[in-house]
PDB file of N, CA, C and O in Angstrom:
ATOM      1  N   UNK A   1       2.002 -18.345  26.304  1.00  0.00           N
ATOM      2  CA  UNK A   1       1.954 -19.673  25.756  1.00  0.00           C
ATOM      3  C   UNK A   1       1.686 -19.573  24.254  1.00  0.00           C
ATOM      4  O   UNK A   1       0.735 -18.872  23.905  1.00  0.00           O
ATOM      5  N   UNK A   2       2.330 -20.120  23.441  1.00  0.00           N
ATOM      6  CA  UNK A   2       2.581 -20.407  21.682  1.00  0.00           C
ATOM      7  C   UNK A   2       1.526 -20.970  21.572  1.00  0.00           C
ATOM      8  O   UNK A   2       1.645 -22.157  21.879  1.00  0.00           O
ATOM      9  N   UNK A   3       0.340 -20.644  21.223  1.00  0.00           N
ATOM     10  CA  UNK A   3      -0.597 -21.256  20.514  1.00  0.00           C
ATOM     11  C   UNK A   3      -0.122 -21.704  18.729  1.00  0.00           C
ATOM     12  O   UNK A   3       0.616 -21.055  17.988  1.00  0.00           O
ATOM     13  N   UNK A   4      -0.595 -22.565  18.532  1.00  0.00           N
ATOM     14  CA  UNK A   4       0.084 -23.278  16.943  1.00  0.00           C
ATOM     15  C   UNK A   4      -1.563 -23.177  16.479  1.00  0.00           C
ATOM     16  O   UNK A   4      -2.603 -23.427  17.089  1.00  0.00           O
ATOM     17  N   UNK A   5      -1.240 -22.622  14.913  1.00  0.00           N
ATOM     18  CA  UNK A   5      -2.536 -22.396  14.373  1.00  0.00           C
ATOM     19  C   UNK A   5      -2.579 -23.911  13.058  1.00  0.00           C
ATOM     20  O   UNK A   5      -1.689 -24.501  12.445  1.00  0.00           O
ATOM     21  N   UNK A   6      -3.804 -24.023  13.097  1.00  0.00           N
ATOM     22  CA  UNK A   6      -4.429 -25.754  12.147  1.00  0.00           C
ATOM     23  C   UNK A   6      -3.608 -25.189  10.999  1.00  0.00           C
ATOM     24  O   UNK A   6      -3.102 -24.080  10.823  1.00  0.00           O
ATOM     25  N   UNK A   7      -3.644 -26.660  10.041  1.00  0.00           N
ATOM     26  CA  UNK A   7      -3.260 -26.645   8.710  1.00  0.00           C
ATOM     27  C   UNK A   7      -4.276 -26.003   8.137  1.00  0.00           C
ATOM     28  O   UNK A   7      -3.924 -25.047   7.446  1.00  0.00           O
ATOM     29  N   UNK A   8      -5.493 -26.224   8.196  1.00  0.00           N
ATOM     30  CA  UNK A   8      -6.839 -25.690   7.807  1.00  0.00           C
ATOM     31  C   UNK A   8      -6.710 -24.018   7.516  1.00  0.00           C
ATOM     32  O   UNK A   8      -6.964 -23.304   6.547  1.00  0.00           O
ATOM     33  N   UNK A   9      -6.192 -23.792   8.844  1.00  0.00           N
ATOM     34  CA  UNK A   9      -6.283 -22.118   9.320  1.00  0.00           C
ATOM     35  C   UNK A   9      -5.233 -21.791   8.332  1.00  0.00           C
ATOM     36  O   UNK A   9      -5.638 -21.035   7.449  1.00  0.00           O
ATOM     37  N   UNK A  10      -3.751 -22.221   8.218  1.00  0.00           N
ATOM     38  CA  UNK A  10      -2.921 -21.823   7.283  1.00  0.00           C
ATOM     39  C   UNK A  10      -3.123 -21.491   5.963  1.00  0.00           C
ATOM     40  O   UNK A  10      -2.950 -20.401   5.419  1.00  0.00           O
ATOM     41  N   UNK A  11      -3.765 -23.240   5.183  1.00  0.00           N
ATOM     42  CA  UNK A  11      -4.391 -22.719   4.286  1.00  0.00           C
ATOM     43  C   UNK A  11      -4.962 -21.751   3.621  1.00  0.00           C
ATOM     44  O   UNK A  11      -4.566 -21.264   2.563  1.00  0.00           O
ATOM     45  N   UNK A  12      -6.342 -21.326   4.521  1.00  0.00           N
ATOM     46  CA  UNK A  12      -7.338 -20.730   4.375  1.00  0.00           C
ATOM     47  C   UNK A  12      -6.318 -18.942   4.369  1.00  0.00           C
ATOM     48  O   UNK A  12      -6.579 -18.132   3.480  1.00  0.00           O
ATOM     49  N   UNK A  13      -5.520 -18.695   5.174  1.00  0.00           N
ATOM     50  CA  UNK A  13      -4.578 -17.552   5.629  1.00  0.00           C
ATOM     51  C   UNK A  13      -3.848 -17.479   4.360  1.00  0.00           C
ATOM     52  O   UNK A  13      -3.609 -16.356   3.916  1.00  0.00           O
ATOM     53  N   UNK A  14      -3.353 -18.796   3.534  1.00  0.00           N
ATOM     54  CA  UNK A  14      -2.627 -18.016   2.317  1.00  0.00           C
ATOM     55  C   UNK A  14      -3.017 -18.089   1.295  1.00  0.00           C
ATOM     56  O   UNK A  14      -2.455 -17.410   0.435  1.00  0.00           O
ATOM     57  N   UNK A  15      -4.408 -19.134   0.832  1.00  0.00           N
ATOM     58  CA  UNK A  15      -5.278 -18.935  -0.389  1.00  0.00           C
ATOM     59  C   UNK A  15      -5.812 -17.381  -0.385  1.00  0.00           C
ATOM     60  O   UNK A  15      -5.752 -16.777  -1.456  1.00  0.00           O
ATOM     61  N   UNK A  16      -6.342 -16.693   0.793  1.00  0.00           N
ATOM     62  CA  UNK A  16      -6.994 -15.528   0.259  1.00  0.00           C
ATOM     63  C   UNK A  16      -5.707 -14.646   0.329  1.00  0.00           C
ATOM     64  O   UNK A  16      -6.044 -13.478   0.139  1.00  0.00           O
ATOM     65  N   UNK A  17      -4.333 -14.760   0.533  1.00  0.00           N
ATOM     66  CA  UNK A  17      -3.224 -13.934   0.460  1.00  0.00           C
ATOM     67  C   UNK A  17      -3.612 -14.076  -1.491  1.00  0.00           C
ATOM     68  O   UNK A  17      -4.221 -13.209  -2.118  1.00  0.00           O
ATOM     69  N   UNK A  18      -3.116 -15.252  -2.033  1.00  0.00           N
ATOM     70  CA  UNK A  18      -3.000 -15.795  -3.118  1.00  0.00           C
ATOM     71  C   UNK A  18      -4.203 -14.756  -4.121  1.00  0.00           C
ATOM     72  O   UNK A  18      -4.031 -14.131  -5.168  1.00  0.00           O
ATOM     73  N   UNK A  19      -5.229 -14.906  -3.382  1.00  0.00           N
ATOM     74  CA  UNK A  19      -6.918 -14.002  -4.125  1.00  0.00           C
ATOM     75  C   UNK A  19      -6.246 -12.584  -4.174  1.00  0.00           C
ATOM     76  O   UNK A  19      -6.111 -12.020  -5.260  1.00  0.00           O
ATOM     77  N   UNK A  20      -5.994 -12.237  -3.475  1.00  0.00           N
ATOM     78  CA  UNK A  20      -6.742 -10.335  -3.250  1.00  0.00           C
ATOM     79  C   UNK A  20      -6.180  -9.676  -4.591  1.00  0.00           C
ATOM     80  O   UNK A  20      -6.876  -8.780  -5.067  1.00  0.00           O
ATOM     81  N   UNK A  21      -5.063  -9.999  -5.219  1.00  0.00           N
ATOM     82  CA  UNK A  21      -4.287  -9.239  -5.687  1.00  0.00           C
ATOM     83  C   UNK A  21      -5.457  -9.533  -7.426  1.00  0.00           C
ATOM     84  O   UNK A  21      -5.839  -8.555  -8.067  1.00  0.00           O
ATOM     85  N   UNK A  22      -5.816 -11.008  -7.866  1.00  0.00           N
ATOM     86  CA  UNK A  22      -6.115 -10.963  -8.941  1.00  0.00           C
ATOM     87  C   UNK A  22      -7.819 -10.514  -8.674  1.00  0.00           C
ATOM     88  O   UNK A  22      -8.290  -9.768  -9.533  1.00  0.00           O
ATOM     89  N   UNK A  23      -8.473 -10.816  -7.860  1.00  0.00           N
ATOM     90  CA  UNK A  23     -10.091 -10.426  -7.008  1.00  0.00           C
ATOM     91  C   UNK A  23     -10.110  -8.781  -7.395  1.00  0.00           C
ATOM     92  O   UNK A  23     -10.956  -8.162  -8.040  1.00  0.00           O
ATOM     93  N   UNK A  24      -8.513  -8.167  -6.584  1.00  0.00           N
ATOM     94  CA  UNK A  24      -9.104  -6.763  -7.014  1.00  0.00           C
ATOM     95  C   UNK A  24      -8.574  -6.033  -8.232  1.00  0.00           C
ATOM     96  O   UNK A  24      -8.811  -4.841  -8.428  1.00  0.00           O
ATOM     97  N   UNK A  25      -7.963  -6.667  -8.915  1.00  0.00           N
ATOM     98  CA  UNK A  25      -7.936  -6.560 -10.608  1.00  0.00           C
ATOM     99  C   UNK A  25      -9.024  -6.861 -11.430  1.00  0.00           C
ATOM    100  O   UNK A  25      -9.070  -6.454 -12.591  1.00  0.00           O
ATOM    101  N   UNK A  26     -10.005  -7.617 -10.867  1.00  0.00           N
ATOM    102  CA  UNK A  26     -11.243  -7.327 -11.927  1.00  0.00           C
ATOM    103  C   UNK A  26     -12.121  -6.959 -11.366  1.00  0.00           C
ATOM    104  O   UNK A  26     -13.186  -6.813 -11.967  1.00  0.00           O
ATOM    105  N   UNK A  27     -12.039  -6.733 -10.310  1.00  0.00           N
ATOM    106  CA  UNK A  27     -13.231  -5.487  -9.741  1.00  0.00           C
ATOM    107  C   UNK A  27     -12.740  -4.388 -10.116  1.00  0.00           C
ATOM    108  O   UNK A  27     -13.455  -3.472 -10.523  1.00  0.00           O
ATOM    109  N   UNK A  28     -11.682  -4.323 -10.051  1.00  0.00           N
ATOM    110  CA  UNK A  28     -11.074  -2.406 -10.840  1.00  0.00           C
ATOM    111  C   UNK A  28     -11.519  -2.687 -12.386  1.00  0.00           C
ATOM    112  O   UNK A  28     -11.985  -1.659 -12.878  1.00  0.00           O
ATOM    113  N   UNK A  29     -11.509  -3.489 -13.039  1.00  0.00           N
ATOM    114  CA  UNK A  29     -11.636  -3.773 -14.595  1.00  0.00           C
ATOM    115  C   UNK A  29     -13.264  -3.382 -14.647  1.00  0.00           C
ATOM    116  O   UNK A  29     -13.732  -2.332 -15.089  1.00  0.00           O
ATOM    117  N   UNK A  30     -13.910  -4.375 -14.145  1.00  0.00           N
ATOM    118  CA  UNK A  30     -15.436  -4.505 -13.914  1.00  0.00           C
ATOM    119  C   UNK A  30     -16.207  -3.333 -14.247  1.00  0.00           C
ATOM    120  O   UNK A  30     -17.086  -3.098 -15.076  1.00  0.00           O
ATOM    121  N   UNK A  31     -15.367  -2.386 -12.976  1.00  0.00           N
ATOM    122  CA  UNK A  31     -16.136  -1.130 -12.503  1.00  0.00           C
ATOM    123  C   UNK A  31     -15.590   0.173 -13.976  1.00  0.00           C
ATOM    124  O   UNK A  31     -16.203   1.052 -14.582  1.00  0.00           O
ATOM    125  N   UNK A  32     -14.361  -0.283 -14.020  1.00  0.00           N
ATOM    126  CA  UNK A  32     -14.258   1.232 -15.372  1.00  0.00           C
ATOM    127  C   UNK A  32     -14.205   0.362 -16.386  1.00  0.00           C
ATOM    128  O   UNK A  32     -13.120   0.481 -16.955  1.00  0.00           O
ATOM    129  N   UNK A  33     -15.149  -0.784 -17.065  1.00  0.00           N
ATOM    130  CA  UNK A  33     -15.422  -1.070 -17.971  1.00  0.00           C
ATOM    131  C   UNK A  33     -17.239  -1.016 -17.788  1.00  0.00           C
ATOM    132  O   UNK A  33     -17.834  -0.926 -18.862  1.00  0.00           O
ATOM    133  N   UNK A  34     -17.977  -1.058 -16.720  1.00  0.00           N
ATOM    134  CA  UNK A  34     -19.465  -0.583 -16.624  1.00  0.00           C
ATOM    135  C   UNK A  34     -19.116   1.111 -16.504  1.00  0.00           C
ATOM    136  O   UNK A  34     -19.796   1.668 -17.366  1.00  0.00           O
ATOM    137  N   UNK A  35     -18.634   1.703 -16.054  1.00  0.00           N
ATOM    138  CA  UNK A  35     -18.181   3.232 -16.585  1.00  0.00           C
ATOM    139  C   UNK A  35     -18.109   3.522 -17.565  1.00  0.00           C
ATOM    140  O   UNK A  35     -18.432   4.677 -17.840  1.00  0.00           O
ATOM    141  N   UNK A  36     -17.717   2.761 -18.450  1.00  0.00           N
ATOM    142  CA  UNK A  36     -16.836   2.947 -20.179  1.00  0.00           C
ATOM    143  C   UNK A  36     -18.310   2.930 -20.848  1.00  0.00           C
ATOM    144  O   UNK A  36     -18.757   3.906 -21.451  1.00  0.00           O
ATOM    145  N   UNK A  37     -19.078   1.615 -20.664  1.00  0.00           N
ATOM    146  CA  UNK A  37     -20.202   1.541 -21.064  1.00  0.00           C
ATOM    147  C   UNK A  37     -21.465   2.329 -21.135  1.00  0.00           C
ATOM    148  O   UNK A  37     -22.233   2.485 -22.085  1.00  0.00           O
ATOM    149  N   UNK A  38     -21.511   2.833 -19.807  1.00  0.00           N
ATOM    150  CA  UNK A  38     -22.705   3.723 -19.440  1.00  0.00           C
ATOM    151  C   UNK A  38     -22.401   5.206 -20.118  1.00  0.00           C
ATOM    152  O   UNK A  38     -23.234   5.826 -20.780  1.00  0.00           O
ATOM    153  N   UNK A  39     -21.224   5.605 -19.870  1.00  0.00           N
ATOM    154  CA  UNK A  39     -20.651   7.288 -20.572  1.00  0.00           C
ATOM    155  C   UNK A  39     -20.162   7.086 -21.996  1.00  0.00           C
ATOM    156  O   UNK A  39     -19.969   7.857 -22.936  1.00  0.00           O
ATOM    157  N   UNK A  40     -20.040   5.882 -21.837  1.00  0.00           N
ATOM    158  CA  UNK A  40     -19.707   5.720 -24.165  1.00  0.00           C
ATOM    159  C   UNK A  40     -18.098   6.399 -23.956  1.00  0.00           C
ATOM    160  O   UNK A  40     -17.781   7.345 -24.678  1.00  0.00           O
ATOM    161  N   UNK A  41     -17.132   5.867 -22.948  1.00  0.00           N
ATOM    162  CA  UNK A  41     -15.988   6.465 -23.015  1.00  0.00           C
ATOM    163  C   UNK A  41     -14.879   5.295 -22.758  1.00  0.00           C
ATOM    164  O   UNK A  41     -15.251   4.405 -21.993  1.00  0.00           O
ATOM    165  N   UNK A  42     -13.644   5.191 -23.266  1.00  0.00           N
ATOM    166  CA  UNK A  42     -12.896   4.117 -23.557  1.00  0.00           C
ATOM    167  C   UNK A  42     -11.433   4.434 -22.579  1.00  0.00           C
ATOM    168  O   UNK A  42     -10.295   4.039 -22.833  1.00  0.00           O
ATOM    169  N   UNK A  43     -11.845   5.200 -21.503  1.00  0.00           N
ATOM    170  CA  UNK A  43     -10.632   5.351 -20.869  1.00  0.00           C
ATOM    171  C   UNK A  43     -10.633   5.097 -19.240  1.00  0.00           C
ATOM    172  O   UNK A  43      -9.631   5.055 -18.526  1.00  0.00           O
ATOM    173  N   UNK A  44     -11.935   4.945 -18.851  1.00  0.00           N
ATOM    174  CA  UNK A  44     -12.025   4.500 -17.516  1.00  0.00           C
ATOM    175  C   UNK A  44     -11.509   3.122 -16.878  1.00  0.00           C
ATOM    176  O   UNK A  44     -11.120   3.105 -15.710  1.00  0.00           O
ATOM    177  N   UNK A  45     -11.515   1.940 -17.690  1.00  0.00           N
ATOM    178  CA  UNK A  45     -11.355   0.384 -17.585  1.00  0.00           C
ATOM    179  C   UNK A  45      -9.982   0.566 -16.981  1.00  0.00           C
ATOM    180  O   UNK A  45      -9.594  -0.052 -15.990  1.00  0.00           O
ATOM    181  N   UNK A  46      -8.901   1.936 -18.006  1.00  0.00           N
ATOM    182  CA  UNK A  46      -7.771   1.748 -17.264  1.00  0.00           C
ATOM    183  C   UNK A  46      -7.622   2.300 -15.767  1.00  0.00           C
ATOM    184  O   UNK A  46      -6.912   1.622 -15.025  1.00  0.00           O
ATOM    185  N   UNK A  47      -8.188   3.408 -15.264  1.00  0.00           N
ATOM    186  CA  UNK A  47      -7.497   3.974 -14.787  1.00  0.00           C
ATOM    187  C   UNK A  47      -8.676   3.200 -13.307  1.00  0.00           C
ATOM    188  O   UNK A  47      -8.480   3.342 -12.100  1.00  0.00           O
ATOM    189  N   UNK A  48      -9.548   2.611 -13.813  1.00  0.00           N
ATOM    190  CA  UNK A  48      -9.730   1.607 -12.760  1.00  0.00           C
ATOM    191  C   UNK A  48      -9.035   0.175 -12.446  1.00  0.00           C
ATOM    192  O   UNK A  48      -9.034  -0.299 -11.310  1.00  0.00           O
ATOM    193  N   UNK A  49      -8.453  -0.457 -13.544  1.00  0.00           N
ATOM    194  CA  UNK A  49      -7.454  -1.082 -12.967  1.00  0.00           C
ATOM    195  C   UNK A  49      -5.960  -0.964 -11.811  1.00  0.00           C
ATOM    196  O   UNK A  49      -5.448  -1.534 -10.848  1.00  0.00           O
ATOM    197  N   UNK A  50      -5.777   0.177 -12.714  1.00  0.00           N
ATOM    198  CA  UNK A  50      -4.648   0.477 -11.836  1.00  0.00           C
ATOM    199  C   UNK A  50      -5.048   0.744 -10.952  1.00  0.00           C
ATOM    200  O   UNK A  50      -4.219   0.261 -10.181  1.00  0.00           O
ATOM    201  N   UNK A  51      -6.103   1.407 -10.086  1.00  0.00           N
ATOM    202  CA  UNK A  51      -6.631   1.570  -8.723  1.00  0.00           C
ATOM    203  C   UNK A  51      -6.885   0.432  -8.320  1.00  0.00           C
ATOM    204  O   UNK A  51      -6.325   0.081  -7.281  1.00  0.00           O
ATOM    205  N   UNK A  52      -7.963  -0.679  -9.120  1.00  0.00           N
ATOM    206  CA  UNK A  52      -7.103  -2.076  -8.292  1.00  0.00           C
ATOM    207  C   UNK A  52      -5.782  -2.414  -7.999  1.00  0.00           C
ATOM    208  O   UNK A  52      -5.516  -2.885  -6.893  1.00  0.00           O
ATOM    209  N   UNK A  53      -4.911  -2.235  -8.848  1.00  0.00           N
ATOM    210  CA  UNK A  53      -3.529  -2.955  -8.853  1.00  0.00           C
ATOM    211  C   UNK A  53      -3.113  -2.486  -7.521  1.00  0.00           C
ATOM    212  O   UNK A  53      -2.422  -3.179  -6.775  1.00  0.00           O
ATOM    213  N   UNK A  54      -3.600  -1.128  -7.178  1.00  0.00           N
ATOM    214  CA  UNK A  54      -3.032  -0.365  -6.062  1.00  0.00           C
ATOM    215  C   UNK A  54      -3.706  -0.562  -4.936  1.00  0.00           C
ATOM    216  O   UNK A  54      -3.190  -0.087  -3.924  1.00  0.00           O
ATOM    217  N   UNK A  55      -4.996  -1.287  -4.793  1.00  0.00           N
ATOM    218  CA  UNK A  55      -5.752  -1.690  -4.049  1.00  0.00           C
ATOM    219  C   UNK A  55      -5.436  -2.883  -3.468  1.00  0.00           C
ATOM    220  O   UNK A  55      -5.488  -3.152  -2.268  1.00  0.00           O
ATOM    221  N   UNK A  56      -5.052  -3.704  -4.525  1.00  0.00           N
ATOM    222  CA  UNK A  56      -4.677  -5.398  -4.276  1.00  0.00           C
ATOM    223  C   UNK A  56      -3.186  -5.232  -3.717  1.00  0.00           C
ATOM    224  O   UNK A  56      -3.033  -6.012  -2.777  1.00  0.00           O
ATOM    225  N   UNK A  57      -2.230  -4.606  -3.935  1.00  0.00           N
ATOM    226  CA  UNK A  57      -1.228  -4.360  -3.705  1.00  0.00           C
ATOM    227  C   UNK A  57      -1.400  -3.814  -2.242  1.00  0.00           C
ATOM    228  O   UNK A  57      -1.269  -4.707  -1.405  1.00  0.00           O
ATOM    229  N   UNK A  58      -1.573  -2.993  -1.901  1.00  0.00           N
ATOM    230  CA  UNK A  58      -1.838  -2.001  -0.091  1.00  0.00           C
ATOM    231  C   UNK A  58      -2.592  -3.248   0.468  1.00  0.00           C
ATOM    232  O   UNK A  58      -2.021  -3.647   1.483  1.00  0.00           O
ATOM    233  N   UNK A  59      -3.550  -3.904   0.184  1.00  0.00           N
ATOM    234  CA  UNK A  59      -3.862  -5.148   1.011  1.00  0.00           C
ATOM    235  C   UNK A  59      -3.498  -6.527   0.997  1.00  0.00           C
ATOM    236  O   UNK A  59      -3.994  -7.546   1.477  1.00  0.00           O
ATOM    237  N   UNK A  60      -2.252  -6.206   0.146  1.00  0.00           N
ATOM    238  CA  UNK A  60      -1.417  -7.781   0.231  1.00  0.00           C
ATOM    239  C   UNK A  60      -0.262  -7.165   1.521  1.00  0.00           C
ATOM    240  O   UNK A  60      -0.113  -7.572   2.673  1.00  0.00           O
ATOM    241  N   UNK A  61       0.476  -5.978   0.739  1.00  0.00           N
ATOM    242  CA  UNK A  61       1.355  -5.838   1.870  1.00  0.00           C
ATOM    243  C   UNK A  61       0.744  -5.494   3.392  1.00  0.00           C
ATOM    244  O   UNK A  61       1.587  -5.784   4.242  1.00  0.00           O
ATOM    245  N   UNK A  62      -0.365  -5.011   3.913  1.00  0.00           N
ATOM    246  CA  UNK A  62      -0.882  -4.715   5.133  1.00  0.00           C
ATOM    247  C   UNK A  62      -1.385  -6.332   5.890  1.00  0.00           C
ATOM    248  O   UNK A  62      -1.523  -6.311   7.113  1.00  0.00           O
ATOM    249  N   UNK A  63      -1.624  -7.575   5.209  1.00  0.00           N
ATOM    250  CA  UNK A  63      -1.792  -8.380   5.473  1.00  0.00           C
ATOM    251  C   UNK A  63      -0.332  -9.314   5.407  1.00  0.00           C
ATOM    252  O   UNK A  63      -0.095 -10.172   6.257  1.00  0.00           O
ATOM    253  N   UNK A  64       0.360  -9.089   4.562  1.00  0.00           N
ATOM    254  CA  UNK A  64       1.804  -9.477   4.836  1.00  0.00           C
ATOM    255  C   UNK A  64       2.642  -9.530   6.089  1.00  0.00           C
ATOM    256  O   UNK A  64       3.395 -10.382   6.559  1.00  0.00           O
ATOM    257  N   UNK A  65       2.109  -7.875   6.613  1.00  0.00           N
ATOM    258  CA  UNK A  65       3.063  -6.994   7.615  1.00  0.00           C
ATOM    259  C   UNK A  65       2.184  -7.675   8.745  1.00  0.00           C
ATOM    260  O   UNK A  65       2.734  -7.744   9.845  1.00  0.00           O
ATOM    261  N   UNK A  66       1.368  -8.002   8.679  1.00  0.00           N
ATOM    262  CA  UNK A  66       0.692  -7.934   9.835  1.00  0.00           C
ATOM    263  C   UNK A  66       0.554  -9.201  10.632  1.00  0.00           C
ATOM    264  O   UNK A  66       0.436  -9.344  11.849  1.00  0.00           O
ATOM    265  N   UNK A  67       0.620 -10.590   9.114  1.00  0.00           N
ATOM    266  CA  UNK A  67       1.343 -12.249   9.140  1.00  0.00           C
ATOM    267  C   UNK A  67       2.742 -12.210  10.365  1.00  0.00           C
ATOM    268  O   UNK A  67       2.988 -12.800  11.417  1.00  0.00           O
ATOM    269  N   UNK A  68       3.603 -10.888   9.298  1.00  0.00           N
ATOM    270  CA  UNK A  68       5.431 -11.223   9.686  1.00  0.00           C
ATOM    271  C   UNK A  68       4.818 -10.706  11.195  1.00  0.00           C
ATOM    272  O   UNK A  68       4.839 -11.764  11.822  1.00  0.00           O
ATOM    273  N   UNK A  69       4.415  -9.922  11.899  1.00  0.00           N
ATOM    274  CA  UNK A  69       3.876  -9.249  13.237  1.00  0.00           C
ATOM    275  C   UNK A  69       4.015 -10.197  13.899  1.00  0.00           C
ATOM    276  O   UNK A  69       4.982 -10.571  14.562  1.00  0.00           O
ATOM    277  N   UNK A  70       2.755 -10.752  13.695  1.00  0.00           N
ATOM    278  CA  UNK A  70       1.990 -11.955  14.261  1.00  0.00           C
ATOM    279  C   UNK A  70       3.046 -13.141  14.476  1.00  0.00           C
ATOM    280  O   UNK A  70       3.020 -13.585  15.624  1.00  0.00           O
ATOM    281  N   UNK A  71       3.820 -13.650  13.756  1.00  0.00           N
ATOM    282  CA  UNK A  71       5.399 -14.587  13.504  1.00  0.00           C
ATOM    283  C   UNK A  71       6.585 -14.228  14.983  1.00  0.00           C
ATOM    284  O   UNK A  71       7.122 -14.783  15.942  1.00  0.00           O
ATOM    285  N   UNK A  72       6.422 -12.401  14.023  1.00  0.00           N
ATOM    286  CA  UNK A  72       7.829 -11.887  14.999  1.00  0.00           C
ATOM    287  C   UNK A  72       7.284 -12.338  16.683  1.00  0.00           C
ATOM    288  O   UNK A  72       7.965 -13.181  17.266  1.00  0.00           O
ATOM    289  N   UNK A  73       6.117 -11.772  17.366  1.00  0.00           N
ATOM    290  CA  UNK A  73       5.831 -11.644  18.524  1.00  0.00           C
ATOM    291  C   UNK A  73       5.273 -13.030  18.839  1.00  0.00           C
ATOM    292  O   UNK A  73       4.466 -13.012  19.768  1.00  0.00           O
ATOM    293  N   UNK A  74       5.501 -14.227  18.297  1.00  0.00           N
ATOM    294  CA  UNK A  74       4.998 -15.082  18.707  1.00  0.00           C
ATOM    295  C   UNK A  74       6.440 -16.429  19.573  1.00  0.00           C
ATOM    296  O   UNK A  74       6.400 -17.409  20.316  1.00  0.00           O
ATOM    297  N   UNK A  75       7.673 -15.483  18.734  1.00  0.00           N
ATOM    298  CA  UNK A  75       9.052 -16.068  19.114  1.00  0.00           C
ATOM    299  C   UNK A  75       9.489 -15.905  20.316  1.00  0.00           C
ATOM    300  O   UNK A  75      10.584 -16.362  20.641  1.00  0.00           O
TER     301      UNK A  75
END
């Protein structure tokens, strides 16, 4: 039996789709810019972003794949 999920639930399912990607761009910033600070070094901010970018990215698509899943097997 097709259970139908609330508008509420939808919402809530694609605002934090909408979050993760910019959420873990400044937690990667955050963290190698308090790095940069504490070691007096000007190269960490990047190479912690891009580990967000790559962070926010692997948990958009694993939550993507897992939406289309949830879609496919519900037909």
């Amino acid at each position: 039996m097709k259970r139908e999920r609330s508008v509420g639930r939808l919402i809530s399912d694609y605002m934090n789709l909408a979050l993760i990607l910019p959420v873990s761009l400044l937690v990667g910033y955050a963290i190698g810019l308090g790095l940069d600070r504490v070691f007096g070094t000007s190269f960490w901010y990047i190479v912690w972003l891009i580990a967000g970018v790559i962070a926010g990215m692997r948990e958009l698509i694993r939550k993507l794949n897992k939406e289309f899943d949830r879609d496919t097997d519900s037909k």
